[in-house]
Phi, psi and omega in degrees: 000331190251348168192187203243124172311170203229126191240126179250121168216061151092334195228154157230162276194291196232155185252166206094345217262166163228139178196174175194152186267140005225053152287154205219059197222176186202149192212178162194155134293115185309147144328150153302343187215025184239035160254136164224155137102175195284101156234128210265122155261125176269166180304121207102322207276185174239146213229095140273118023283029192252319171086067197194150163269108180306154191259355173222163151291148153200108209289126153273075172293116186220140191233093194073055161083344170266095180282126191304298194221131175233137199230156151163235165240242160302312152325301193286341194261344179265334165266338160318312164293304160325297152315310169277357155309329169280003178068349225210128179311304245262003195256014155249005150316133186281143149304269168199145132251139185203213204226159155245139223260306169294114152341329201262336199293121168257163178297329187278336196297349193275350186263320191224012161227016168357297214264344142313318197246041161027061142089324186288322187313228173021318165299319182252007191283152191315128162082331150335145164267155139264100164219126230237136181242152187134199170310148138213039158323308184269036177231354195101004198254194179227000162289118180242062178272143179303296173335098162226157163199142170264127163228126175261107211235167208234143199041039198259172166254129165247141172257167120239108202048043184097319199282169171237137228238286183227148150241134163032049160078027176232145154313131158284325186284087189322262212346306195283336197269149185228164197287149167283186166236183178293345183233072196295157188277165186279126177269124169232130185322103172269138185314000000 
């Protein structure tokens, strides 16, 4: 209700657009205050600004748009301190969440081509969930806080406003489905 999704696909176009090559994502920026309920990061997922796959679970309790309680382990004790570090309430704040789009895009590129895709490759790969906390200015929103961090987590199910978007990482939405390639990322089961 309060702001509109947001689709990246690599070029801008029209003026005024943000975009950056070669991300390949479709986002929305949460109400401020309208996420509720629990999100789990599994082991494999991606863990942004640290540029790393986490290595434990780590729960996200969040309530009117907040997050509340971040619980787990060696992870959870590493975003926590990041976070608290900006000082600034606003960096618990939900963002956006959305899915990635690009088919070409690997799961791996963050273990072995990093500093070619400086991280977006890892951001757009196909069938990803994003969910990002923090700033959203350059989505429509007014929060510009520095405290940002991306997480890409891998075979979950999404909903939107009830439809549902992906089960266990593949799209439902003939639009969204794109032919696989031969070198689909590895699916591994989340806990």
């Amino acid at each position: 209700e309060e702001y509109h999704p947001h689709c990246q696909y690599g070029i801008v176009d029209t003026p005024g657009r943000w975009d950056h090559f070669a991300t390949t994502l479709m986002a929305h920026v949460a109400n401020d205050d309208g996420v509720n309920g629990t999100v789990v990061v599994a082991p494999g997922d991606m863990l942004f600004p640290f540029n790393r796959y986490a290595s434990d679970p780590v729960t996200f309790k969040i309530k009117k748009g907040k997050i509340t309680a971040i619980d787990g382990g060696v992870d959870a004790v590493l975003i926590k301190d990041y976070m608290e570090s900006f000082d600034d309430e606003r960096g618990y704040a939900i963002s956006h969440i959305g899915w990635g789009l690009n088919e070409r895009a690997r799961w791996s590129s963050l273990a072995t081509d990093f500093y070619r895709s400086i991280g977006v490759e890892s951001r757009a790969y196909y069938g990803n969930v994003l969910f990002s906390t923090g700033p959203n200015t350059e989505l429509g929103g007014t929060n510009d806080t520095s405290c940002q961090i991306d997480i890409q987590m891998r075979n979950c199910s999404m909903y939107l406003d009830d439809e549902t978007v992906l089960v266990d990482g593949e799209f439902v939405i003939d639009d969204l489905k794109a032919p696989r390639t031969a070198f689909a990322p590895p699916s591994f089961a989340r806990a």
